[in-house]
Backbone bond lengths (Angstrom), bond angles and torsions (degrees), N, CA, C in turn:
res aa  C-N    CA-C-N  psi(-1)  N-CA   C-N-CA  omega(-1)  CA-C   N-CA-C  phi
1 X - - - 1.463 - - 1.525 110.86 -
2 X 1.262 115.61 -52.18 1.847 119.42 168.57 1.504 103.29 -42.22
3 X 1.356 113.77 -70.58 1.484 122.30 -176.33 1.749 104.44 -19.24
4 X 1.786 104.86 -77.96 1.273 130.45 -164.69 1.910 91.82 -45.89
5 X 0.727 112.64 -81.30 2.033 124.59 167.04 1.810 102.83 -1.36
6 X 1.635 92.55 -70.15 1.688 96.34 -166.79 1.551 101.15 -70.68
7 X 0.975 128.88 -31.91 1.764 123.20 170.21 1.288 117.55 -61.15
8 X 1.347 127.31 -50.70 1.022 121.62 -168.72 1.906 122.50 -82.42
9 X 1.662 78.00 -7.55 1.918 76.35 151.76 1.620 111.97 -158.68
10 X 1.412 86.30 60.82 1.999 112.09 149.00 1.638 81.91 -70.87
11 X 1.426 107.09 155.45 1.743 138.65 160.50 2.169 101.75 -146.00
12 X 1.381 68.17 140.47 1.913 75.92 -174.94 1.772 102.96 -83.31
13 X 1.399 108.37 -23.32 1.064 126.52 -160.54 2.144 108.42 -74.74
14 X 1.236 107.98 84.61 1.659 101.73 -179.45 1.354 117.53 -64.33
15 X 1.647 102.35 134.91 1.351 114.57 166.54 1.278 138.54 -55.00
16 X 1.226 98.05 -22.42 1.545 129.54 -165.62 2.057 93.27 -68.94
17 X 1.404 90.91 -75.19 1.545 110.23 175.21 1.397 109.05 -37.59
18 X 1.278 112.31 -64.66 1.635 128.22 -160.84 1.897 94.13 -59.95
19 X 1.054 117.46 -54.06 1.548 115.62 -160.68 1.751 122.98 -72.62
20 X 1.620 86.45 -34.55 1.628 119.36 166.55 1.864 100.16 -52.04
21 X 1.176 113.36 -62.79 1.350 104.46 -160.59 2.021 104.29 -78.27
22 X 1.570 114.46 -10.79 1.184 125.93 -161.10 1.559 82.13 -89.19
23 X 1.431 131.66 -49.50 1.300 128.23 173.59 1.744 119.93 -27.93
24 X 1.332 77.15 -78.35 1.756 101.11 178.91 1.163 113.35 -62.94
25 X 1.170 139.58 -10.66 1.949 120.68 175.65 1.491 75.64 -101.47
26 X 1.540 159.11 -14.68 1.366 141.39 -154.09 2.000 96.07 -83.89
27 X 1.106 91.89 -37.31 1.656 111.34 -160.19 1.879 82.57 -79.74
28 X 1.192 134.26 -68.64 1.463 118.52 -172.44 1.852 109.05 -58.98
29 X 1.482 112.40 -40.35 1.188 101.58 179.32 1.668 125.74 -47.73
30 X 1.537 98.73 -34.86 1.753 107.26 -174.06 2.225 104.89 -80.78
31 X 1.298 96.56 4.67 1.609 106.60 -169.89 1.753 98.68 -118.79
32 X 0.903 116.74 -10.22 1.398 133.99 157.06 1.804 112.78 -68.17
33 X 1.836 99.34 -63.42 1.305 112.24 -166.39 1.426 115.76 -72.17
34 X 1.551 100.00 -12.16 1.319 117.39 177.68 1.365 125.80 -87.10
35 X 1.684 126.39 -29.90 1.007 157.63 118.03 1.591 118.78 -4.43
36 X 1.084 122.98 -53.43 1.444 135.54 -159.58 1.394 101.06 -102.04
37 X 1.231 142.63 -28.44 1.458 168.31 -122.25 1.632 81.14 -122.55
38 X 1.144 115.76 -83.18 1.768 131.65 -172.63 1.158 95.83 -58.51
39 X 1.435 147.16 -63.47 1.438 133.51 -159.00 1.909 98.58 -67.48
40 X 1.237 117.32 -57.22 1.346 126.37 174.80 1.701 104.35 -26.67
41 X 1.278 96.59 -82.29 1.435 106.29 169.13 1.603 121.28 -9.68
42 X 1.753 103.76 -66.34 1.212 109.15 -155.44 1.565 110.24 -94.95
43 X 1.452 93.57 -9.91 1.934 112.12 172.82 2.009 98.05 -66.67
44 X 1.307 115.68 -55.36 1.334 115.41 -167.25 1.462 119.07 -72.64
45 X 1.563 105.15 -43.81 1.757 96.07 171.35 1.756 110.28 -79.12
46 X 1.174 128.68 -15.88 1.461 121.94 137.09 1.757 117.29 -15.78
47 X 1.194 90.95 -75.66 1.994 120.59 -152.71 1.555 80.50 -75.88
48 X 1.448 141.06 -55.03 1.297 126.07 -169.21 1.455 99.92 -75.86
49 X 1.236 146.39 -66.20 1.524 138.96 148.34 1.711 125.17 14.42
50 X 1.399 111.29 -67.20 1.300 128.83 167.40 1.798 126.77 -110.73
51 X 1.391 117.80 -42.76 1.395 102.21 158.80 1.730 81.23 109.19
52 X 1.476 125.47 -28.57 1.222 109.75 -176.08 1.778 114.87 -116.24
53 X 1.577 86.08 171.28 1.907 89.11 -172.10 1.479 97.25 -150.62
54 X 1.749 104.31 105.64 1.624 106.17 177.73 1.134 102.91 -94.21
55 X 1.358 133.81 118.64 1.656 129.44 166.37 1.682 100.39 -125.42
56 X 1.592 129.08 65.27 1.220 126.35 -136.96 2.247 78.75 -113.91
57 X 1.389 104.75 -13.00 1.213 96.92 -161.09 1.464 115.38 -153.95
58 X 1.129 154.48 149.09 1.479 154.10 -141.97 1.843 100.08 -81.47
59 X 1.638 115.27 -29.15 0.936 125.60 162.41 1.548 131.00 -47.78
60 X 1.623 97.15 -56.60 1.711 110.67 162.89 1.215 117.96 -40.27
61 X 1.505 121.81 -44.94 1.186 126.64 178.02 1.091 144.02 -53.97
62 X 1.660 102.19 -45.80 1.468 143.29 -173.37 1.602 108.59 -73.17
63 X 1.430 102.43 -31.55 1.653 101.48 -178.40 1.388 103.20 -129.77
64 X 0.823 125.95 25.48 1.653 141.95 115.62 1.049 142.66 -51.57
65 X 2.166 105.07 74.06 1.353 127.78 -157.86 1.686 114.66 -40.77
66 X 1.485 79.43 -54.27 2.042 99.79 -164.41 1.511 105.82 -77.08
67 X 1.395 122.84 -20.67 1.140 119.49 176.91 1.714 120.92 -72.32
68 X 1.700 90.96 -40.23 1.263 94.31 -163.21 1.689 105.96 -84.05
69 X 1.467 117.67 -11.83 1.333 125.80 169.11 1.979 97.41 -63.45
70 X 0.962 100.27 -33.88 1.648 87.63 -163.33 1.567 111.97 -78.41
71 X 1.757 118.79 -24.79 1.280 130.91 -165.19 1.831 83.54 -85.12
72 X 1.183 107.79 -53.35 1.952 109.04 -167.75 1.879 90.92 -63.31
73 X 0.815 135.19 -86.85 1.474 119.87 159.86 1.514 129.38 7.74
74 X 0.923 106.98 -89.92 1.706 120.50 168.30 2.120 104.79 -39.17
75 X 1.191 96.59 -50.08 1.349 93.97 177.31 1.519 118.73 -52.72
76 X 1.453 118.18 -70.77 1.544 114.82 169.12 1.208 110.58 -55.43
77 X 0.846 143.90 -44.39 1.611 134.90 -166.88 1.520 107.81 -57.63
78 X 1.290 101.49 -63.97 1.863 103.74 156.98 1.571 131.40 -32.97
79 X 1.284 112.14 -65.28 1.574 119.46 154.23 1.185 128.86 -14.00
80 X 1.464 86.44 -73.73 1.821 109.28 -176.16 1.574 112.21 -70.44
81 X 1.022 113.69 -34.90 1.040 126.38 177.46 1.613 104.89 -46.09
82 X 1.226 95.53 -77.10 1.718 111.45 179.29 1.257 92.87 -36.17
83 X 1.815 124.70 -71.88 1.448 109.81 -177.74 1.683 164.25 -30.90
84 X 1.955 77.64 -39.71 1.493 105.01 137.43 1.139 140.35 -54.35
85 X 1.058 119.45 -86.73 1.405 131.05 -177.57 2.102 102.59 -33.68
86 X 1.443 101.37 -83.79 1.199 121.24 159.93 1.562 117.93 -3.21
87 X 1.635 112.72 -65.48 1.444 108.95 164.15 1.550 132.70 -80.73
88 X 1.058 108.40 -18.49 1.846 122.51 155.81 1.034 123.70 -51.55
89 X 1.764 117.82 -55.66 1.301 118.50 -157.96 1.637 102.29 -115.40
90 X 1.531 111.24 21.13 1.698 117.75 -165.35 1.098 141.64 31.76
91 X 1.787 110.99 33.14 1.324 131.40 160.75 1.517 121.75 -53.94
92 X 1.331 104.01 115.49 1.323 109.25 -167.40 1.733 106.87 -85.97
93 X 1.659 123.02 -25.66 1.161 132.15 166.39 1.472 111.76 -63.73
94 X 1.150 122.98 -39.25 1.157 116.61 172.87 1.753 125.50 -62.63
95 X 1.639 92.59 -65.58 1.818 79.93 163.04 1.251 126.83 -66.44
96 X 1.129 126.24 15.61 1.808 132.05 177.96 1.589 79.58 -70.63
97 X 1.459 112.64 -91.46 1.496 139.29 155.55 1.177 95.51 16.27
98 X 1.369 130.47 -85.16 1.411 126.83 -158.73 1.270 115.50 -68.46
99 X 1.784 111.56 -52.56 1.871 99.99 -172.97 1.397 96.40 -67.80
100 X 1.242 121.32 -20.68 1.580 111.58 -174.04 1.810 111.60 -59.05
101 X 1.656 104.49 -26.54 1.946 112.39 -169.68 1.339 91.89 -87.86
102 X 1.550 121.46 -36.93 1.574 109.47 168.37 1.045 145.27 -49.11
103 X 0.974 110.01 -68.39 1.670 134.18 149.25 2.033 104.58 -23.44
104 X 1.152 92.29 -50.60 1.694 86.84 178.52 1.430 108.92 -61.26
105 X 1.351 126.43 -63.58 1.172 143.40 166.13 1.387 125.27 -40.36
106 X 1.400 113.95 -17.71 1.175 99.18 159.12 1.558 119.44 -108.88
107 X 1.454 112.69 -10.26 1.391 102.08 -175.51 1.792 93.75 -92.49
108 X 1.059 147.02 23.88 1.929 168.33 129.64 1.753 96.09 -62.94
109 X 0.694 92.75 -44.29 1.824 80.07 -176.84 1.957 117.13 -97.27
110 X 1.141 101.70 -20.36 1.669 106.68 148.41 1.590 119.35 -54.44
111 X 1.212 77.57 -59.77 1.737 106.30 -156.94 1.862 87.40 -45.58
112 X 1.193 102.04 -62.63 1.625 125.83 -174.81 1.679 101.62 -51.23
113 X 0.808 109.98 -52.78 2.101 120.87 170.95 1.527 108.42 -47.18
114 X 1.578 111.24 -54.77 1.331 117.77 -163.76 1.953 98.15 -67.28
115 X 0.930 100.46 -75.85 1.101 113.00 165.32 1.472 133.94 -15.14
116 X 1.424 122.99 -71.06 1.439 120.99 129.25 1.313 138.48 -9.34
117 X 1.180 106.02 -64.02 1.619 126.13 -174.38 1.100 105.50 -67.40
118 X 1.805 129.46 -44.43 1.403 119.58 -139.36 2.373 87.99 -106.41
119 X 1.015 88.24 -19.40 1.858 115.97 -160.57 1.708 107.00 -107.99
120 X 1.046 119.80 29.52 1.421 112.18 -150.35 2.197 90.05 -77.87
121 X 1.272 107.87 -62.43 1.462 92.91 167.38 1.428 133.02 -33.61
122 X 1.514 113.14 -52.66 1.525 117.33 -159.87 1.561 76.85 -71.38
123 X 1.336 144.39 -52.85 1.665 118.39 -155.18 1.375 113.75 -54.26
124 X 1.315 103.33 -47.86 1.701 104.54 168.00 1.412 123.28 -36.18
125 X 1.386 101.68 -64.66 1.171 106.00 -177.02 1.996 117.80 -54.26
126 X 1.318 111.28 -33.15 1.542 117.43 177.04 1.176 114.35 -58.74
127 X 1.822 107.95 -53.49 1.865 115.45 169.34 1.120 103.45 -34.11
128 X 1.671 112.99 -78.61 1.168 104.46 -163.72 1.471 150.60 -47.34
129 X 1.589 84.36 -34.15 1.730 102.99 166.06 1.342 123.86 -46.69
130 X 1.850 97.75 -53.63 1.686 118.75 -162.10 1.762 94.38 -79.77
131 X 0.917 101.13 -53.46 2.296 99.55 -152.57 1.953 97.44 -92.01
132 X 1.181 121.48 -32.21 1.657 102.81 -165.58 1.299 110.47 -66.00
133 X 1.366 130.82 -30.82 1.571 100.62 -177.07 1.380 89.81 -94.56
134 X 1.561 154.44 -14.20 1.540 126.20 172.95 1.558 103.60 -72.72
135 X 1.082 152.90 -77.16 1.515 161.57 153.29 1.863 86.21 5.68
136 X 1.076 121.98 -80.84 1.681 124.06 -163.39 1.676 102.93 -57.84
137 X 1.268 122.15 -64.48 1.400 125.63 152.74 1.232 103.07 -7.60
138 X 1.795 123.02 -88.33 1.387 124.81 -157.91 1.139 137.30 -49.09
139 X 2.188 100.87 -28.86 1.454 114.16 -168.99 1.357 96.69 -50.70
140 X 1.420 110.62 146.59 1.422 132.98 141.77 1.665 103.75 102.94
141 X 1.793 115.45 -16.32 1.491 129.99 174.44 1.390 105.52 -83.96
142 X 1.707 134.76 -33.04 0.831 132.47 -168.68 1.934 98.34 -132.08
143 X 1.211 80.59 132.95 2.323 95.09 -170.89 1.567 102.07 -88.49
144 X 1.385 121.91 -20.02 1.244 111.18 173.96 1.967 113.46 -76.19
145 X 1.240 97.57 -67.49 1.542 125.14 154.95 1.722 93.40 -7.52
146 X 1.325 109.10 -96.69 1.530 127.35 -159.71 1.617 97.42 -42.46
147 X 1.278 142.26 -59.17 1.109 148.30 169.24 1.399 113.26 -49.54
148 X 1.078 130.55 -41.54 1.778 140.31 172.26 1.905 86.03 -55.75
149 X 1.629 130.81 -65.76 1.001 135.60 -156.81 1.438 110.57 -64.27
150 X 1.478 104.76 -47.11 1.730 105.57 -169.34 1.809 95.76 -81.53
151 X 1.335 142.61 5.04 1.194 144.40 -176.74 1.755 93.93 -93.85
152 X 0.795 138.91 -41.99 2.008 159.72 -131.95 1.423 80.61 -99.55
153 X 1.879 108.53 -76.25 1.626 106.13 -172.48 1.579 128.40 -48.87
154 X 1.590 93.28 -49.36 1.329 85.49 177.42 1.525 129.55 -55.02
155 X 1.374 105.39 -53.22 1.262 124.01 -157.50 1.798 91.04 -73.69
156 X 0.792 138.50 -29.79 1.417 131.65 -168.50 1.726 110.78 -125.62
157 X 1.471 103.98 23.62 1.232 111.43 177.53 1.586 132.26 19.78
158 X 1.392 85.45 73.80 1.983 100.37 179.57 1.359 90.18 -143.21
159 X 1.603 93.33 178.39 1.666 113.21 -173.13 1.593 93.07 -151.80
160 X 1.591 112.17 116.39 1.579 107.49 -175.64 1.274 106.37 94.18
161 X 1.669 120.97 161.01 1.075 143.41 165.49 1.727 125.87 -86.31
162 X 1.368 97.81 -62.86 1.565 97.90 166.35 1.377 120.87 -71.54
163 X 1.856 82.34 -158.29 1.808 88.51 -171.60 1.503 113.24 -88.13
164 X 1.611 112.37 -0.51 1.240 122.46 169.92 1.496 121.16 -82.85
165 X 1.429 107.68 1.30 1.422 111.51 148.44 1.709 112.38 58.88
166 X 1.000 122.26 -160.72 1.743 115.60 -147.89 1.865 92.49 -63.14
167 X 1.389 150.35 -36.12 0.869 153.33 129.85 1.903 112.28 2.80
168 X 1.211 116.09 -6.72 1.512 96.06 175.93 1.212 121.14 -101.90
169 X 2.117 102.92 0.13 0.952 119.82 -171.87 1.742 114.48 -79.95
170 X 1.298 106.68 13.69 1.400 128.75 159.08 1.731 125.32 -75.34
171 X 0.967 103.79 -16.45 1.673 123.78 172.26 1.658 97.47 -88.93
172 X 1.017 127.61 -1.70 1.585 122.42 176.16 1.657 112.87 -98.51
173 X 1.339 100.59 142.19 2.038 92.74 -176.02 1.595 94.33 -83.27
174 X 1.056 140.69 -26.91 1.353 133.68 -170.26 2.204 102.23 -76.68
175 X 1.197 95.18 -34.88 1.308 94.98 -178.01 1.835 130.95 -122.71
176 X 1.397 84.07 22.49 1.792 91.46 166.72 1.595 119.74 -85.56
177 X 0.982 115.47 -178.04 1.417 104.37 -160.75 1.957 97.56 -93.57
178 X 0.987 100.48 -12.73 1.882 105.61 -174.32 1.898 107.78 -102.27
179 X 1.375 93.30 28.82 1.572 105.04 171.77 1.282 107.79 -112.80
180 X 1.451 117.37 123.20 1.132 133.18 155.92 1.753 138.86 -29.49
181 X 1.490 81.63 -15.99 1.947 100.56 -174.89 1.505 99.63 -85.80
182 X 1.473 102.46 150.40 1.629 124.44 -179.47 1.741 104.33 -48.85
183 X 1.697 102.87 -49.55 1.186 108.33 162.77 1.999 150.06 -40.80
184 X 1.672 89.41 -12.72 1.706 107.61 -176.52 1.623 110.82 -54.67
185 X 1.515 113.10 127.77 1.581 105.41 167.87 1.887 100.97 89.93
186 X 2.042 111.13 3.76 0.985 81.01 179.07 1.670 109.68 -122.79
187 X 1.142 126.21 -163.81 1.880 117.62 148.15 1.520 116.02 -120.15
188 X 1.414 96.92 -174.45 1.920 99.12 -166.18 1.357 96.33 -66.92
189 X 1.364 117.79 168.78 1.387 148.50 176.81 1.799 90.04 -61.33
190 X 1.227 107.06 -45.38 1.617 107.10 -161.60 2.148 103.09 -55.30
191 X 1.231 111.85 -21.02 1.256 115.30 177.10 0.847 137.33 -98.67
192 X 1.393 112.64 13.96 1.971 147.58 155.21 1.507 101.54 -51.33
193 X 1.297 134.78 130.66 1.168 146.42 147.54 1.357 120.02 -68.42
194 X 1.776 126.24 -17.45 1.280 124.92 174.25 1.752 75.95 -145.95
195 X 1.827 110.80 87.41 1.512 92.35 161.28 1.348 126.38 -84.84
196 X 1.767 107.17 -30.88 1.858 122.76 -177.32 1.550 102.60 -58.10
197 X 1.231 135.73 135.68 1.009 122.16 164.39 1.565 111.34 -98.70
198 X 1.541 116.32 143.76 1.364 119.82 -143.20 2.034 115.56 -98.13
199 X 1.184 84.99 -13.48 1.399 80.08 157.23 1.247 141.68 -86.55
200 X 1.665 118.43 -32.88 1.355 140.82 151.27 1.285 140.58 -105.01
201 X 1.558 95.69 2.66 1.796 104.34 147.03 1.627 93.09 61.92
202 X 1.109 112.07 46.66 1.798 125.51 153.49 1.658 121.50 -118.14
203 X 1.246 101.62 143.37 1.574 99.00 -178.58 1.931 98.11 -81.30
204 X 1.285 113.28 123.92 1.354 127.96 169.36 1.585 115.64 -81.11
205 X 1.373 106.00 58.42 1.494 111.97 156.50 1.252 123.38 -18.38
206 X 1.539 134.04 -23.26 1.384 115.24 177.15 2.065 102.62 -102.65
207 X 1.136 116.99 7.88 1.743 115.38 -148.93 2.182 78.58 -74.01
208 X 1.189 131.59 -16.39 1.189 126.90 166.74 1.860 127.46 -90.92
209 X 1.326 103.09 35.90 1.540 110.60 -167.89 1.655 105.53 -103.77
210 X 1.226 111.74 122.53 1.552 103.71 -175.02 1.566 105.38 99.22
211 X 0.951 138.03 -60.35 1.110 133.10 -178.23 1.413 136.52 -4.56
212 X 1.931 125.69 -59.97 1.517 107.74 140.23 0.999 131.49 -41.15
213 X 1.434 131.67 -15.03 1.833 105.03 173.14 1.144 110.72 -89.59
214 X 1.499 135.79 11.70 1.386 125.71 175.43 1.191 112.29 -97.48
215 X 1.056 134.40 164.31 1.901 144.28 159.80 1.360 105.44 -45.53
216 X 1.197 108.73 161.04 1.321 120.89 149.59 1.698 133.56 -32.26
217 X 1.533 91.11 -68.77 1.810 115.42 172.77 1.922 104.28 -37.30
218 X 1.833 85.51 -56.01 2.151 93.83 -162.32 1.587 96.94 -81.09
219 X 1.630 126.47 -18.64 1.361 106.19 -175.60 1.581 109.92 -86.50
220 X 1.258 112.33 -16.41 1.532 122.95 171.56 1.554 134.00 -49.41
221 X 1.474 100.43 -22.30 1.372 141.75 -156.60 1.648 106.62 -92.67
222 X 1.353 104.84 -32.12 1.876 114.85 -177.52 1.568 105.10 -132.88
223 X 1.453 122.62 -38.06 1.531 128.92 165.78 1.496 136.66 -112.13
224 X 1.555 110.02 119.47 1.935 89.80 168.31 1.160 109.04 -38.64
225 X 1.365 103.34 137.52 1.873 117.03 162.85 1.579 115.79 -92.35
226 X 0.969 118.58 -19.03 1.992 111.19 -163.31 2.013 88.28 -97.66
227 X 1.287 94.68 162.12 1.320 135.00 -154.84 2.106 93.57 -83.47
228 X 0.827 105.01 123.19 1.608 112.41 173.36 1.433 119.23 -58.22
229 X 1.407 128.82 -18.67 0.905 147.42 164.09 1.597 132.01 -61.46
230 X 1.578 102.98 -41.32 1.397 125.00 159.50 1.477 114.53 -75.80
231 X 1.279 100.59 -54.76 1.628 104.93 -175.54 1.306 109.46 -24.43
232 X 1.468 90.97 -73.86 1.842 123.30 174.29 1.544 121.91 -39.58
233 X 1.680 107.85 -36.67 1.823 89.04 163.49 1.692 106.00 -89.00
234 X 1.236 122.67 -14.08 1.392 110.63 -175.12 1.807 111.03 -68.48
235 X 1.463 113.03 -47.04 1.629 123.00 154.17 1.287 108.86 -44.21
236 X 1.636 146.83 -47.51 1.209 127.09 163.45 1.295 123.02 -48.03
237 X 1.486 114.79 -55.82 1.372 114.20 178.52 1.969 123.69 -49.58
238 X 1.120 102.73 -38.19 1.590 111.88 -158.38 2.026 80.46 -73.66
239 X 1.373 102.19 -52.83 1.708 92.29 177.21 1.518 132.41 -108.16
240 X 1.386 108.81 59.33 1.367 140.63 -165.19 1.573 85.58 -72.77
241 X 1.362 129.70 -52.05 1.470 134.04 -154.87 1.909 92.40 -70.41
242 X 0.991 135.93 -62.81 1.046 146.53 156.64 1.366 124.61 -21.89
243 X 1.338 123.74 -70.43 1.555 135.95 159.92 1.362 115.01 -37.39
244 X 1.543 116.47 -64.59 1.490 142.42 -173.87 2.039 97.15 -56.92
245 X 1.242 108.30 -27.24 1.709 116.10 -179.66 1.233 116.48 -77.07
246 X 1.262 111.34 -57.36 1.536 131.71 178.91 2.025 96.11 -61.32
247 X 1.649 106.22 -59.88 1.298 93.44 -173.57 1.939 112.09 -51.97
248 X 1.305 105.73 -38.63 1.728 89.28 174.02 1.564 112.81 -65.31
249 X 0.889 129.84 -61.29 1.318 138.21 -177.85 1.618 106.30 -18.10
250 X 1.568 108.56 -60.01 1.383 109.14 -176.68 1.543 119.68 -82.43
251 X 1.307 99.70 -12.91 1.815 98.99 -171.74 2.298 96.46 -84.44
252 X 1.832 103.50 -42.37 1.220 94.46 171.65 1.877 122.18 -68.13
253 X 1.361 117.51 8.17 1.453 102.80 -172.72 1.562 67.70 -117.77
254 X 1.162 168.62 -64.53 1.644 142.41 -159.59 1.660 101.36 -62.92
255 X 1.135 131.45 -17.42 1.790 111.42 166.63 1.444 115.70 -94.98
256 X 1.515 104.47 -13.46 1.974 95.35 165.80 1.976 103.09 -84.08
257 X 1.564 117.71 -12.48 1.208 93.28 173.32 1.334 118.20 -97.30
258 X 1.286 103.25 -27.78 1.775 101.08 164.56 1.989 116.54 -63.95
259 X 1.921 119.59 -4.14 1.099 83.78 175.71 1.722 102.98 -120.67
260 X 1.675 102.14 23.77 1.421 110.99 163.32 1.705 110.25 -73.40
261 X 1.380 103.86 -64.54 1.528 107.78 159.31 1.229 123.47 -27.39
262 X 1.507 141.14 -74.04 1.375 145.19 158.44 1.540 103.08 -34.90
263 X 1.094 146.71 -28.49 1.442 119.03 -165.58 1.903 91.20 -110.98
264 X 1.328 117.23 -29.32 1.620 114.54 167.96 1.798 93.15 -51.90
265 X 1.152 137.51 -55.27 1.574 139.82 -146.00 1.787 83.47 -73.49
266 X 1.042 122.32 -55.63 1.264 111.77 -165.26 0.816 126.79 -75.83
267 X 1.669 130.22 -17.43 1.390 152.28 -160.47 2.162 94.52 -103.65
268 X 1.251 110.85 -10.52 1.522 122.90 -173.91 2.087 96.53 -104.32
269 X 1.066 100.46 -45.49 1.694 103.77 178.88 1.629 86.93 -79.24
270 X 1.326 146.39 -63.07 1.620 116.00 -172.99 1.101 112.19 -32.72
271 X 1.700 113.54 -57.08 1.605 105.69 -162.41 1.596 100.62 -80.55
272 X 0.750 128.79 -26.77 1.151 121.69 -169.09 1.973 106.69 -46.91
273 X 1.978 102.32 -53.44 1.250 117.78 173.05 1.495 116.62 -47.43
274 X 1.364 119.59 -56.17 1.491 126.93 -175.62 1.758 95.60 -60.40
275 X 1.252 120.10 -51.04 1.853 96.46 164.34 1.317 122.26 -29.39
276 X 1.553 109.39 -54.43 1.289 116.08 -141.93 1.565 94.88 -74.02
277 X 1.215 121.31 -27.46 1.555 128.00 -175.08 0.858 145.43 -110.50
């Protein structure tokens, strides 16, 4: 009679597996929900802020902080979601669904590696083509944007996107030299090499005024000159060993969860069979 007992509720299906992966999409799902919450947020006092919403072009989109928090958002939350549910309730369509979005996602982030690695000039060169004069354009139209920009300069000490370096800030109407603003001929404060001023510990918004009309040599002297864009693959390169680590790290923990999933799916069709028979 014990015997008959422990057979009739053997499950092929481990808890261990099943709860493990129910864990982990629970924790991205709430980083999803969290995601969408903040972009939402920052999409609406935006829209109440200004009243307008240009999405006229794939560009709009792309540098469309709050938007694009809400689409990258919406994405995991969905995922995980599926992952959840899916490993809870031993939906085998569902985790199809998921290792199936994984699996995409990770051979997108190869793809994106290879690419990089083998192309590291020509990408530069594409950025630059495609985003520096919309990105320079935008400063000062978009409050998320401008803050994304003066965060980039500082922290990675450039001025500009291209290889024309603090100079692209001539593609801006607030800061070309045939603008009427106090600002003409200059760049943001964020591209000051000493912007705080040190006795009263204020950022000196004008210590970047004038600046295109000097040389190279004299603009070097108060602003980074090279292009954020370069900076940024030259910082890849110096910590390629680093990057190249982290990138395994994350690509090998998305194929142990895509092959926890696959062995939950199969370990759900065993039992599923021993039902059936």
């Amino acid at each position: 009679m014990h015997n008959r007992y422990k057979r009739s509720n053997f499950t092929y299906v481990s808890p261990c597996v099943k709860y493990m992966i129910f864990l982990l999409n629970f924790i991205f799902w709430l980083l999803g929900a969290l995601l969408i919450a903040v972009g939402l947020y920052a999409f609406l006092d935006k829209w109440e802020a200004s009243g307008l919403l240009k999405l006229e072009t794939v560009y709009d989109v792309i540098l469309n902080i709050a938007l694009v928090l809400v689409i990258l958002g919406a994405i995991i939350f969905i995922v995980s979601f599926a992952g959840c549910v899916g490993a809870l309730r031993e939906n085998t369509c569902l985790l199809k669904f998921y290792s199936l979005c994984l699996l995409i996602f990770f051979l997108l982030e190869m793809l994106v590696a290879v690419i990089g690695f083998v192309f590291p000039h020509h990408i530069q060169a594409t950025l630059e083509e495609s985003f520096t004069e919309k990105i320079i354009h935008m400063y000062r139209d978009d409050a998320d944007l401008q803050n994304l920009i003066d965060f980039a300069q500082q922290e990675f000490q450039c001025c500009g996107l291209s290889s024309e370096g603090y100079m692209d800030w001539s593609k801006n109407e607030y800061f070309n030299c045939s603008s009427p603003s106090v600002e003409k001929c200059g760049v943001p404060f964020s591209c000051c090499i000493n912007a705080t001023d040190i006795t009263s510990g204020l950022v000196n918004i004008m210590c970047g005024y004038g600046a295109q009309q000097s040389s190279v040599a004299e603009a070097s002297k108060k602003v980074w000159t090279s292009g954020c864009i370069e900076v940024m693959r030259l910082w890849a390169e110096r910590n390629l060993y680093t990057i190249a680590g982290v990138a395994l790290g994350v690509a090998l923990s998305q194929l142990l969860i895509i092959n926890l999933a696959k062995t939950l799916e199969g370990q759900i069709e065993l039992q599923k069979s021993r039902w059936s028979s």
